[in-house]
C-alpha positions as CSV (number, residue, x, y, z in Angstrom):
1,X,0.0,0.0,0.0
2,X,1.6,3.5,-0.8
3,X,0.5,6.5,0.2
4,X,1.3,6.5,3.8
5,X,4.1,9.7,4.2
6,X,2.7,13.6,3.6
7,X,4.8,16.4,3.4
8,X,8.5,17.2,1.7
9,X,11.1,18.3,4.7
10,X,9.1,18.2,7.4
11,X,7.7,14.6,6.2
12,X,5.7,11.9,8.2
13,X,4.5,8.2,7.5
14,X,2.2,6.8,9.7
15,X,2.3,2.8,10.8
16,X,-0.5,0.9,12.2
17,X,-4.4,-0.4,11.9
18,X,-7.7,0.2,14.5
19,X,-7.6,-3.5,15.9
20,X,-3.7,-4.0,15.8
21,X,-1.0,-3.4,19.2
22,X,-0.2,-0.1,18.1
23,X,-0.5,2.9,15.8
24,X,2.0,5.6,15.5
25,X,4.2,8.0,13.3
26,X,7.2,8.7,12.0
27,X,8.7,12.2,11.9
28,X,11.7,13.0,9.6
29,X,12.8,16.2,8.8
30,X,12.2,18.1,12.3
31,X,14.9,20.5,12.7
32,X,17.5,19.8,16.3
33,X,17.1,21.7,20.0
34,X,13.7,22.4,19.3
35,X,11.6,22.1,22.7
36,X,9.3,19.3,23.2
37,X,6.6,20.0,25.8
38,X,5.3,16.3,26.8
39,X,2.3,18.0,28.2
40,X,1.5,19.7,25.5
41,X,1.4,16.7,22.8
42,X,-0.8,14.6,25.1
43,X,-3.2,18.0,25.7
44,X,-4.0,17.8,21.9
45,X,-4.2,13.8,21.6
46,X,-6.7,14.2,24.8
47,X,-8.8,16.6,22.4
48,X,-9.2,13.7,19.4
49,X,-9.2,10.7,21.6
50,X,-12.6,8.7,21.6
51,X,-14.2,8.0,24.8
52,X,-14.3,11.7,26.0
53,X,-17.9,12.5,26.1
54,X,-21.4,10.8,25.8
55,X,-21.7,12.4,21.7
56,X,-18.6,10.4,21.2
57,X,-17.7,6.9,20.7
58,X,-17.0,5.2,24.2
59,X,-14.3,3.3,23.4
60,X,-12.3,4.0,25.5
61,X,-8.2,4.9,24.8
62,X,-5.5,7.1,26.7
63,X,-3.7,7.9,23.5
64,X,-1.0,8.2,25.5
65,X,2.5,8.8,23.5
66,X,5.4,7.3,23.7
67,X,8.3,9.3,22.1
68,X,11.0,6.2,20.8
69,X,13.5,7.8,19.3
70,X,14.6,11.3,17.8
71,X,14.4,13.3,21.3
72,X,17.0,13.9,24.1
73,X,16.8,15.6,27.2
74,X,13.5,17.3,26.0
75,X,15.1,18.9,23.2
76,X,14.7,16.9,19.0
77,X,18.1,15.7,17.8
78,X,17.6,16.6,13.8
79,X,17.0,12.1,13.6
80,X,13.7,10.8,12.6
81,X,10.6,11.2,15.8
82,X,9.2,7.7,15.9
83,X,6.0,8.1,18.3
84,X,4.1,5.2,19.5
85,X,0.5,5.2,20.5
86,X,-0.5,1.5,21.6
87,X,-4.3,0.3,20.9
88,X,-5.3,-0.3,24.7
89,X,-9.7,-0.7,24.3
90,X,-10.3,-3.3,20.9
91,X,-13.1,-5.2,20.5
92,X,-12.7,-7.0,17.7
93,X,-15.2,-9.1,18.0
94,X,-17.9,-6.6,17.2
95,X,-17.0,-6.7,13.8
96,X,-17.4,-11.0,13.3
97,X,-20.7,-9.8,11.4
98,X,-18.8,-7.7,8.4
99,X,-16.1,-10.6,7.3
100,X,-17.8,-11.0,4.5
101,X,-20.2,-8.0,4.2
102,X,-19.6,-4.8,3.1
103,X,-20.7,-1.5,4.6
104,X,-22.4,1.7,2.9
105,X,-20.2,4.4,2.3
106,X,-17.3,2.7,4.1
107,X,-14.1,1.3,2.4
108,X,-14.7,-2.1,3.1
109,X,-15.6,-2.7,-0.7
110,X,-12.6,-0.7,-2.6
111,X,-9.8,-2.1,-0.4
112,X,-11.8,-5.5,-0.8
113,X,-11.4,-4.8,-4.6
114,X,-8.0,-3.0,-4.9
115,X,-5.8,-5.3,-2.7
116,X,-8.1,-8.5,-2.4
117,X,-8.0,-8.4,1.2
118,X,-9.5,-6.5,3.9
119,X,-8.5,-6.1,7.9
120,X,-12.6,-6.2,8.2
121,X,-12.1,-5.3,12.0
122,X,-13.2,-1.3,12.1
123,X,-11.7,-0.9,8.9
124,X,-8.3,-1.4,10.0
125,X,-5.7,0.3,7.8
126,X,-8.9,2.7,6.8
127,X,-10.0,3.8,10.2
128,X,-10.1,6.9,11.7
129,X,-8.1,5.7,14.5
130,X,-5.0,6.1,12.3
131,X,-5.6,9.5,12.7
132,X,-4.2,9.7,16.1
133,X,-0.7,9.4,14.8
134,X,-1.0,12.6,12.3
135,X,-2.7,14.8,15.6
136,X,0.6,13.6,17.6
137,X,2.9,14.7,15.0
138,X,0.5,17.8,14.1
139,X,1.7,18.7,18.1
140,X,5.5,18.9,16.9
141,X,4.7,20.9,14.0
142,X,2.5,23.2,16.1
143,X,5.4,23.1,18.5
144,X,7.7,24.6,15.6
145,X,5.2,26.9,14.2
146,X,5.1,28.7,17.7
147,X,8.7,29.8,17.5
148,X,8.0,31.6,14.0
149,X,4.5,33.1,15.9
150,X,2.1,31.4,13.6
151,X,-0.9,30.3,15.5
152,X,-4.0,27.6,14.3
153,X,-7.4,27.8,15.7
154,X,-10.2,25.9,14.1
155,X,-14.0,25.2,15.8
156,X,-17.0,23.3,15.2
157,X,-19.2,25.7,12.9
158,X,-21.9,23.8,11.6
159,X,-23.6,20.6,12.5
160,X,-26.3,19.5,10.5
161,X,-28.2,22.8,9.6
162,X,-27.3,24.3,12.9
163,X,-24.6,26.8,12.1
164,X,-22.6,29.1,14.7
165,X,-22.5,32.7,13.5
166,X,-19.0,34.0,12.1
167,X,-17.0,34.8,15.1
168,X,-14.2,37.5,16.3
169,X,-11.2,36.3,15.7
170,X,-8.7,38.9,17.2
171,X,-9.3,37.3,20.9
172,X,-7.7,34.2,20.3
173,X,-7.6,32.9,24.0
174,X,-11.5,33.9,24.9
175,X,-12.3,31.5,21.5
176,X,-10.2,28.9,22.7
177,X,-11.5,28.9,26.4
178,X,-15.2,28.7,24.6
179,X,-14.5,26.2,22.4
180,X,-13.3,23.8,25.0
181,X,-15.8,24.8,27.5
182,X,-18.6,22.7,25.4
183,X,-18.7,18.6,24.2
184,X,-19.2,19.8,20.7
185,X,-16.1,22.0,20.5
186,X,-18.0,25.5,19.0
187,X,-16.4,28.3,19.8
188,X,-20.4,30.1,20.1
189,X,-21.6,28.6,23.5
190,X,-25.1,29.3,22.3
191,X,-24.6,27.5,19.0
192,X,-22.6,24.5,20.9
193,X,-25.9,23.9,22.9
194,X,-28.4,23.2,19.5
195,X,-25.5,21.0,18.3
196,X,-25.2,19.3,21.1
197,X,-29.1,18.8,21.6
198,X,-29.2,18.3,17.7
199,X,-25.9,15.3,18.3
200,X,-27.8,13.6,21.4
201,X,-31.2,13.4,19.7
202,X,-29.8,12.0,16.3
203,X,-27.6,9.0,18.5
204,X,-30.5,8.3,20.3
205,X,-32.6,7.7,16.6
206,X,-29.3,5.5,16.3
207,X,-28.2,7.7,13.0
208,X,-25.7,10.0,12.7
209,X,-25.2,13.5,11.1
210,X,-22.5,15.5,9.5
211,X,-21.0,19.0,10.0
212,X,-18.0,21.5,9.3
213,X,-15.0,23.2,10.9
214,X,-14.3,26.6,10.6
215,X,-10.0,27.0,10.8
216,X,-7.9,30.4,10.6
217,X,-4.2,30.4,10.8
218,X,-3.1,33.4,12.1
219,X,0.3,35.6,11.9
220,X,1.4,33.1,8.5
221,X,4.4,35.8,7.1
222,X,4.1,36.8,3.0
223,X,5.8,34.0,0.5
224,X,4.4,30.1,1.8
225,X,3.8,28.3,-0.9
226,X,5.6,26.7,-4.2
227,X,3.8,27.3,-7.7
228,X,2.8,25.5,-9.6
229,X,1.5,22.5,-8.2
230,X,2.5,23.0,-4.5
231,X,0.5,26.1,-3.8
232,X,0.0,26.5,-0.3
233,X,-4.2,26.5,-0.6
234,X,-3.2,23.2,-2.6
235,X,-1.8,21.9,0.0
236,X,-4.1,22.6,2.4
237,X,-6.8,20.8,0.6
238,X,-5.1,17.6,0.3
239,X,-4.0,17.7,4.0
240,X,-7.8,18.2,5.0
241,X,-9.5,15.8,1.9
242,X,-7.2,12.9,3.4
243,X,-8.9,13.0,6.9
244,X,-11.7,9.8,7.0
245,X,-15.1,11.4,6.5
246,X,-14.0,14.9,4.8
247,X,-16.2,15.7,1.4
248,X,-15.1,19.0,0.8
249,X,-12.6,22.4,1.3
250,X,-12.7,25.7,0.8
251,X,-10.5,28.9,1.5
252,X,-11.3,32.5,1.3
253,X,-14.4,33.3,-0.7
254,X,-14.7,29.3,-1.2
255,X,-18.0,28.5,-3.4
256,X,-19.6,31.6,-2.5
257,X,-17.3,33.9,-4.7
258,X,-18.2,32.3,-7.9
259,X,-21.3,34.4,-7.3
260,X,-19.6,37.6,-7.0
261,X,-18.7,40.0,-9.2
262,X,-14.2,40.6,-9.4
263,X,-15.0,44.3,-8.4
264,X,-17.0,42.9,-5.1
265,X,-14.4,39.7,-4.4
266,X,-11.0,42.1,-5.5
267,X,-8.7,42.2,-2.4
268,X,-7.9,46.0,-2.6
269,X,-4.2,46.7,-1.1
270,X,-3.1,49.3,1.4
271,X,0.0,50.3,3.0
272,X,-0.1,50.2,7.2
273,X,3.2,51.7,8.4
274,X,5.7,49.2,7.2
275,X,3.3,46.7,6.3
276,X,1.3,45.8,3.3
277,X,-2.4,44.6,4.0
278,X,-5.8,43.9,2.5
279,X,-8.5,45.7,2.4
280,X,-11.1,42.5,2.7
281,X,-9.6,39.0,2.5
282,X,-11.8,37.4,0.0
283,X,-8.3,35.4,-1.1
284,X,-8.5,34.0,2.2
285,X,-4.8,34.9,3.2
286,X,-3.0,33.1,-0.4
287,X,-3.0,34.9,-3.5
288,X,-1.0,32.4,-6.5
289,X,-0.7,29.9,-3.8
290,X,1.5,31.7,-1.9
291,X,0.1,33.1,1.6
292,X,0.4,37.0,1.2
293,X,0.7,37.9,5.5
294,X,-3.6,38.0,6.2
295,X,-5.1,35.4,8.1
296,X,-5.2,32.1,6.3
297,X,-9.3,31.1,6.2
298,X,-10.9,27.5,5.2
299,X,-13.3,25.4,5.9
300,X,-13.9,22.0,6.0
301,X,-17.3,19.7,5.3
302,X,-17.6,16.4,6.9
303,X,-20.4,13.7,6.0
304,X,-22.1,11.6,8.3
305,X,-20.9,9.1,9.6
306,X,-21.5,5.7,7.7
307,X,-21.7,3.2,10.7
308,X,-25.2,3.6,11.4
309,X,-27.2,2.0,14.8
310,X,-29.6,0.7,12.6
311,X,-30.0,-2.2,10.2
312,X,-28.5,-1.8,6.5
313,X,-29.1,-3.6,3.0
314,X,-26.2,-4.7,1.5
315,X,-23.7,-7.1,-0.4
316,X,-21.5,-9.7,1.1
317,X,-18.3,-11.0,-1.2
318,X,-19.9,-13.3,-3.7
319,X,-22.3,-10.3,-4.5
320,X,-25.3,-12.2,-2.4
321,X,-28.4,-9.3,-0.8
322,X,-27.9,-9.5,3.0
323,X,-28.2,-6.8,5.7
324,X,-26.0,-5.9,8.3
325,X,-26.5,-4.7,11.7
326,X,-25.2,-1.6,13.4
327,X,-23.0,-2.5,16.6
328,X,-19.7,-1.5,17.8
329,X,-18.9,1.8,19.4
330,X,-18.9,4.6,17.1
331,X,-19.7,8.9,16.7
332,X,-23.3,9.8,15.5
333,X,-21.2,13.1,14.5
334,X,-17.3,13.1,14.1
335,X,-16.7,16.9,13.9
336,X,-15.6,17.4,17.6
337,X,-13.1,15.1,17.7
338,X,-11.9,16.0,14.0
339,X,-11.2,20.0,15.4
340,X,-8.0,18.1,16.6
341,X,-7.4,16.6,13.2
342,X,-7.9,19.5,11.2
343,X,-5.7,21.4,13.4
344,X,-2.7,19.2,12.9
345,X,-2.9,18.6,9.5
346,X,-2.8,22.4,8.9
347,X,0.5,22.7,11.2
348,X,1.8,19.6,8.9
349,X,1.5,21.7,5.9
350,X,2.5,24.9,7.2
351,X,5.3,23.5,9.1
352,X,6.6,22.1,5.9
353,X,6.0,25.1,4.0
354,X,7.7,27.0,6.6
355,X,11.2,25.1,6.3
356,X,10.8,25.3,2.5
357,X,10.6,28.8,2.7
358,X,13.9,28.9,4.5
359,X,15.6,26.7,2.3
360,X,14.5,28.7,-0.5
361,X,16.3,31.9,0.7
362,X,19.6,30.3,1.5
């Protein structure tokens, strides 16, 4: 299987399947003496983790990391980070019933196809559990984008129809100590209590419902981003397409400025002292791919979930009708646990983009 390592210099491949010992990640690229906060890392695997509330799946894992190699005495050494995160809560016997059957909407039938085997067992290589590895390594790269002042924040904007209103962004530590003072992770307390309310009442109809995150990334200097084909909105959208359960991105204007007319969606620039600014930010802070020093804007759409609490027609292997039940321990709606997700795959690209920068200037 190929596919498993994102990024250019600051690079990872993740290792590791839902039901197996262990998942994890390997980090090459990371520059040396950079500071690794312990505390930190497990802060923002505590924020995917399942288990954490009653809208989210309750199995139950620490996600607790275990750095192997690539730091000394709390500072990286320029080697490869190889992180561990062991599988401690697996019940693979909830998934006996899909062997032979495949799920709607879920990989089972295209790995089924593709390789001519399938880890049936949550998905395995195809679950969102491997997710946990690219949050752990999204920490580091947050860790580095610190130093250079750049700063992520992404909330729960929408669930279902129920959509938060757009909020102030220049109070960065009032939006985070909302966001995390609700299960649904909406930075709107208001908003976060329909979500939730909308969350509880579709688990307990045993379905499950969709939503988006809303993500800015804040003091980004002028010139991330490689033309042609690695533009930094590029980028961004693979990073946040590759996450289980995403169907679409957008930055800036997104779909909403094919409806404008170019002398309503034109970014008009001024001069501010020393610096050059935008009037509006319809470009959503990257004009021909490269960020141009405004706040970076996107937003991310997430289906339903497919595993459903209810029974489903479908095909087993030999193309035979048969219906599956819904068991196992899943998330009627996956956006508050994907804020984390969408978080660190933005530091992953940025991070990289970052170091690219610098090595383009030497």
């Amino acid at each position: 299987m190929a596919g498993n390592s994102f990024g250019t210099l600051f690079k990872i491949s993740t290792f590791g399947e839902s039901h197996g010992e262990a998942i994890g990640v390997v980090i090459d690229g990371c520059p040396a003496n950079l500071p690794i906060d312990l505390d930190f890392i497990q802060n923002e695997m505590d924020k995917r983790r399942p288990g954490q509330s009653h809208i989210t799946t309750q199995r139950k894992e620490s996600d607790s990391v275990k750095i192997l190699s690539g730091v000394f005495e709390g500072k990286t050494t320029g080697t490869p980070i190889a992180i561990l995160i062991p599988n401690e809560d697996q019940r693979s016997k909830d998934y006996t019933h899909l062997e032979d059957a495949f799920r709607p909407s879920h990989a089972d039938f295209t790995y089924q196809q593709k390789y001519g085997h399938r880890d049936h067992r949550g998905g395995g290589r195809s679950s969102a559990r491997e997710t946990a590895a690219r949050v752990a390594a999204g920490a580091i790269a947050k860790i580095l984008l610190k130093q250079a002042g750049i700063e992520i924040f992404a909330h729960v904007s929408a669930v279902g129809l129920v959509e938060a209103p757009n909020l102030d962004q220049n109070d960065l530590s009032r939006l985070i100590q909302h966001r995390e003072s609700n299960l649904v992770r909406c930075a709107d307390p208001a908003t976060a209590k329909e979500m939730t309310d909308l969350i509880e009442n579709i688990r307990k109809e045993g379905d499950t419902i969709g939503g988006k995150i809303a993500a800015v990334i804040m003091n980004c200097p002028v010139g991330l981003g490689e033309p042609i084909f690695d533009k930094l909105h590029a980028d961004l959208g693979k990073a946040m397409l590759s996450i289980n359960a995403v169907h679409g991105f957008e930055y800036g204007s997104g779909f909403s400025g094919s409806e404008m007319k170019g002398s309503e969606h034109n970014d008009l620039f001024i001069q501010e002292g020393e610096k050059t600014k935008t009037l509006t930010n319809f470009s959503g802070g990257i004009q021909g791919g490269i960020s141009n020093g405004m706040d970076i804007c996107f937003r991310v759409a997430f289906k339903p979930v497919a595993t459903l609490m209810q029974d489903q027609e479908t095909v087993n292997k030999e193309g035979q009708a048969t219906t599956i039940q819904g068991k196992g321990r899943h998330d009627p709606c996956v956006v508050p646990r994907a804020v984390a997700i969408v978080e660190a795959m933005a530091a992953l690209v940025m991070a990289d983009h970052y170091l690219r920068n610098k090595t383009a200037k030497l």
